[in-house]
N, C-alpha and C positions, 0 to 999 in steps of 0.2 A: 610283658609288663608295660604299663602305657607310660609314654613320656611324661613328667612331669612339663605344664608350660615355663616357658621362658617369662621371668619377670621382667620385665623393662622397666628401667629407673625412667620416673614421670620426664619428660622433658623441663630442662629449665624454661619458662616461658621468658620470650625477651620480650625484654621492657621497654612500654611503649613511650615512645618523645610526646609529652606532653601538648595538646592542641597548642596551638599559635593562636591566641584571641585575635579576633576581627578587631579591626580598628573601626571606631564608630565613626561616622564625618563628624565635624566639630561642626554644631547647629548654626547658622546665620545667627542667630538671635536665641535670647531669654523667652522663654514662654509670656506672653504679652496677657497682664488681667482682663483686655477689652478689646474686641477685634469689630473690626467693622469688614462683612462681607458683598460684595456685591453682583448679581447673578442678571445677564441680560436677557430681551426676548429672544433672541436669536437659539440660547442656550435651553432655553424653556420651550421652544415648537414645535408641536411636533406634525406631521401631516394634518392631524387633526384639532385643534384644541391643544391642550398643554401635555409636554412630557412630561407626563406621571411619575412614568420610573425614573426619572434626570431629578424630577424635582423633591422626590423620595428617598434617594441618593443622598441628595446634597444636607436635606433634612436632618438624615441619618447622621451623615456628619455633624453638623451644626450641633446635635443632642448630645454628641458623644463631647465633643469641646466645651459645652458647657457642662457637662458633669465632669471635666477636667480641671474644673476652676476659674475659668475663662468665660467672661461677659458675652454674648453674643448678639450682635446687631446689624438685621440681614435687611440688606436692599433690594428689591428686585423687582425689575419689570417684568411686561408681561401681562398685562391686563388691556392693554390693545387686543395684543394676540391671542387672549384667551376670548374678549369680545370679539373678534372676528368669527371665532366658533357659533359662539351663542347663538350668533344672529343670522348664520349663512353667511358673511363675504368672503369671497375669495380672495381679494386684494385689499392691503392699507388703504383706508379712506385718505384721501385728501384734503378734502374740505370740514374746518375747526368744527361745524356743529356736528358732523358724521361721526369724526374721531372723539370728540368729550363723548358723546351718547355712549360709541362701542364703549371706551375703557371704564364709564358706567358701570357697563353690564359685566365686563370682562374682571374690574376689581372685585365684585362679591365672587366670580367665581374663582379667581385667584386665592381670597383669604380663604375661604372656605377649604381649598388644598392644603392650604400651608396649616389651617388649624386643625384638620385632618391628620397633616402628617407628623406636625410636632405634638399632637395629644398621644400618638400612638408611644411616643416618648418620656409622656407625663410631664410635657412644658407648653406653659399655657403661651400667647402670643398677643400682642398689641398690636392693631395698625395705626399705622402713623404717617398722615398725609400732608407733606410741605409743597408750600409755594414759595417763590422765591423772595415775596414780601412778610413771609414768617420767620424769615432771617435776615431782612435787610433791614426789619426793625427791632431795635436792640428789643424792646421790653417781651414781644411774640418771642423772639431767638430767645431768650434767657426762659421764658417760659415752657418753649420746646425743650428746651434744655433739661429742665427741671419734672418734664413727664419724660425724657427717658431717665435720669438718673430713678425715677422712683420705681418705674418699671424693672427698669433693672435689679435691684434692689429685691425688688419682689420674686426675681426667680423667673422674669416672663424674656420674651423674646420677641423686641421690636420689629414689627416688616415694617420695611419703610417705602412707599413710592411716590412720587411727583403727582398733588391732585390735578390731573390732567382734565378733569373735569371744570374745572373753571380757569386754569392756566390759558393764557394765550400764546401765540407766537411772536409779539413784544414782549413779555412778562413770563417768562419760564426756564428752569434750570438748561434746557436743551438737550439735556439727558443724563442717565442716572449717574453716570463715574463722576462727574459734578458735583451732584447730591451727594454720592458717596462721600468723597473728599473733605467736604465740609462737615458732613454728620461726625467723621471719625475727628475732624480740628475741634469743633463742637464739643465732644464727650471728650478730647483729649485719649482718645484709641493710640493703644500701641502698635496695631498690624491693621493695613486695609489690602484688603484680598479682591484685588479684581479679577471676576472668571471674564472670559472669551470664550472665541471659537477656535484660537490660535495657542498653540503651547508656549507663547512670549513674546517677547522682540528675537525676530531673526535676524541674522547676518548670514549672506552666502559667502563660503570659503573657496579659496582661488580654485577648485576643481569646481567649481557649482553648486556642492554642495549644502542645504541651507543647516544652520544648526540651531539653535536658541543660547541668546546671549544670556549667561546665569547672574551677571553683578554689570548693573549702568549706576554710576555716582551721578553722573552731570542729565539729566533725561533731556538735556539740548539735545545731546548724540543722538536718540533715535532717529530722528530725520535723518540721518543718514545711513541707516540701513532698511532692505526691504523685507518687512514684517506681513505682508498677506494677510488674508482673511477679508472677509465679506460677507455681511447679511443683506439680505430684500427685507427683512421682518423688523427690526431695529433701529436706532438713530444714534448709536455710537460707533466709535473707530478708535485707531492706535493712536491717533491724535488725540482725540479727546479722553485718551486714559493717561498719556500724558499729563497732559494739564495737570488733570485731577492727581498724579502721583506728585507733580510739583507742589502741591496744595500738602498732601499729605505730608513730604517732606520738610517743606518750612513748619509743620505743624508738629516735628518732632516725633513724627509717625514712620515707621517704614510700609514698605509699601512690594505687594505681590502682584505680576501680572502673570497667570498660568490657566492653563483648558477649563474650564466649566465643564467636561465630560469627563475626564482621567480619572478615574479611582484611586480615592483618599485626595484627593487635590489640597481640599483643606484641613484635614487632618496633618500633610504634610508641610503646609504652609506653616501652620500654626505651629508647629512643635521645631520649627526653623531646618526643616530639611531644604535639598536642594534640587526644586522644583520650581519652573517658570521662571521668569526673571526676577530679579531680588534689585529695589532701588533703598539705599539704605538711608538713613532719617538727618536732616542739616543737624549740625552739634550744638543749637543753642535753640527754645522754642519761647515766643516772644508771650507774652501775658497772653490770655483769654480776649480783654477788648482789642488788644491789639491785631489778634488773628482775625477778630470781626471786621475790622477797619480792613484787615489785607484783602479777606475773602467773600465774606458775607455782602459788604455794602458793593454793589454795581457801581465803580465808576463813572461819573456823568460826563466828567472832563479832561483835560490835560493840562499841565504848568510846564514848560519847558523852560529849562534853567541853565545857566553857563554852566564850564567848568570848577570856576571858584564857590559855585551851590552845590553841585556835587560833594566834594571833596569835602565842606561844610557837613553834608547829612552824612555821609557818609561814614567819614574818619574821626570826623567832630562831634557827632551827636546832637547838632545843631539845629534848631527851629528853622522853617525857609522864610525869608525876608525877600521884599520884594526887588531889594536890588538886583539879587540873582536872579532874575525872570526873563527870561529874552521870548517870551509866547505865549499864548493862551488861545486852547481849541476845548469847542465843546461848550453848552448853556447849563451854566450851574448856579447855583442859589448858595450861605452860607450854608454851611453843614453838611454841603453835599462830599460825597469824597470824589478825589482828582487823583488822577494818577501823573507826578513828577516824572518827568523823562530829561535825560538828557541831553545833547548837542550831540550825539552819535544815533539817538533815537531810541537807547534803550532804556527800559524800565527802572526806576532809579527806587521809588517810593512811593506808598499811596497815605492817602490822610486825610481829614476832613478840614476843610477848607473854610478861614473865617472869614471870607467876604464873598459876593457875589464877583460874577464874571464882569459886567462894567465897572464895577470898583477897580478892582486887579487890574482890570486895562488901563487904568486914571493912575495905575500907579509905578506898573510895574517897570524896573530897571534904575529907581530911586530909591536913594539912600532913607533911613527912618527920618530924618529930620524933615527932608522934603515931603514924607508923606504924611507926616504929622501937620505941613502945613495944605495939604492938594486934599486931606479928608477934615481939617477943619478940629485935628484933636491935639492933647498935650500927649498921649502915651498911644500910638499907632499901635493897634494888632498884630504878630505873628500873621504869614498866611497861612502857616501850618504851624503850628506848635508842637514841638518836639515830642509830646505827651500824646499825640492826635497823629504820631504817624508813624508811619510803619519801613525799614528800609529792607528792599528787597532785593536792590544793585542786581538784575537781571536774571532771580530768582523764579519772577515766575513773568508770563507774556503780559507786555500791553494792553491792554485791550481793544 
């Protein structure tokens, strides 16, 4: 007779400990309505002509952030080095009529990429080419201003590059993290994303190690640590992304310095991951003319002022008077802006200046009464009118 089997009572199944959620990092930041990007030649070269895939890449992003809700407004060079191809050179022209010619040729073939690769996205693209007298004049700057808000507006996506074609080497941004910097004070951008060739500011750790510093407040500090990188193809560096982060800064912008190569770089910027170095935004951002006065207009000259003018603009809010003037460097006309330094040498304030440079000499380190009688008037001008200036208390460099 066959065995009956043996029933087994099912096992109790033990009860599993519920996953432990991932903690997610807490973002640097809010997702920003309006990002200014900025992408160099260096990051854009490839052997040949332009990296296609680099620049298809970054596209890709760029499309996906603005269907995220997010403005997009991309800077980039690269129209050297795409005219180097064009034409056969093997090396950066030196000589100003060689170089306008290449980037010529090199900018149709740039846009033509980039309308290439943001159509494959369904977003249409504007180019948009500044000089640096399209911003140092209020009425052109407010006008620039006002083709990109419209562009914007419409769904499109600003390139923005330096017309190198008529710029000179007296008269030009000097390169694009510059241009950046302003475009995003300009439009008032919440995030400026500078790509490199470098994953940030480094710092090496006492075994040699180098790492990337993720949070600089003061970007004096980078000078002191050794951040690498290097192009032959380019005309930026860690210096001049600086700058340009101090700009963004007082401009109430934060500000990204991370690879132009990395995957997702701006994806990850933008949604406040922690990637590259993170310089976070000064806590107060001055009017729109104001930021024109700090940024836009080229200083022609300098006012060096005592302690007692200091502490005046400063703490006071004060217009500069000529008593506090112990200097004057630099040939400037009224209206020109100066930049106020102080008796240690550093940048105090910049602002448009209502007298010329031999007046100010006839006057300066005299009280108003005295220079109501050395100009011949009952009510003497402010040099600077508290309204006409900007205090930056070593904010941002000298010039």
């Amino acid at each position: 007779m066959p065995r009956c089997p043996t029933l087994r009572r099912p096992a109790t199944p033990t009860p599993k400990r519920p996953a432990t959620p991932t903690r997610k990092a807490t973002p640097r930041f809010a997702r920003p309505h309006r990002v200014v990007v900025k992408v160099g030649s260096a990051s854009l070269r490839a052997d040949r002509g332009l990296a296609r895939k680099v620049l298809g890449g970054l596209v890709e992003q760029l499309a996906a952030v603005a269907r995220g809700g997010s403005q997009v407004v991309l800077v980039s060079s690269g129209a050297v080095a795409a005219g180097m191809d064009d034409l056969g050179l093997s090396r950066r022209p030196v000589d100003l009529p060689t170089l306008q010619a290449t980037a010529s040729v090199g900018q149709g073939t740039l846009m033509h990429a980039y309308a290439e690769a943001f159509g494959g996205h369904g977003v249409p693209v504007g180019q948009v080419l500044l000089t640096p007298s399209d911003v140092t004049d209020r009425v052109r700057y407010l006008n620039a201003r006002n083709t990109f808000e419209r562009l914007l507006a419409l769904g499109g996506v600003p390139v923005v590059n330096e017309n190198d074609t008529v710029a000179t080497d007296e008269l030009r941004f000097g390169d694009n993290d510059r241009l950046a910097a302003l475009v995003a004070s300009m439009l008032g951008a919440g995030l400026l994303v500078l790509l490199s060739d470098v994953e940030g500011v480094l710092a090496s750790d006492a075994d040699g190690q180098r790492r990337v510093l993720e949070r600089i407040d003061d970007p004096s500090e980078v000078v002191r640590y050794d951040h690498g990188g290097s192009s032959g193809v380019g005309t930026g560096g860690m210096v001049s992304k600086v700058e340009a982060v101090r700009v963004a800064r007082f401009s109430g912008c934060h500000a990204v310095i991370a690879a132009a190569r990395r995957p997702g770089v701006v994806t990850e910027a933008v949604t406040g991951q922690a990637v590259g170095t993170w310089f976070p935004p000064s806590p107060q951002r001055p009017e729109s003319r104001k930021l024109w006065i700090a940024f836009a207009k080229h200083p022609t000259g300098a006012v060096h002022v005592d302690t007692g003018a200091v502490e005046a603009l400063v703490r006071g809010g004060k217009s500069l008077l000529a008593a506090g003037v112990t200097g004057v460097a630099g040939d400037f006309a009224a209206g020109d802006t100066v930049d106020v330094v102080g008796s240690d040498g550093a940048l105090v304030a910049r602002g448009l200046v209502a007298v010329d440079r031999a007046t100010l000499e006839r006057v300066r380190g005299r009280q108003q009464a005295e220079v109501a009688a050395v100009l011949g008037v009952d009510d003497p001008p402010e040099l600077v009118h508290r309204d006409q200036l900007v205090v930056l208390d070593g904010r941002v460099r000298h010039a």
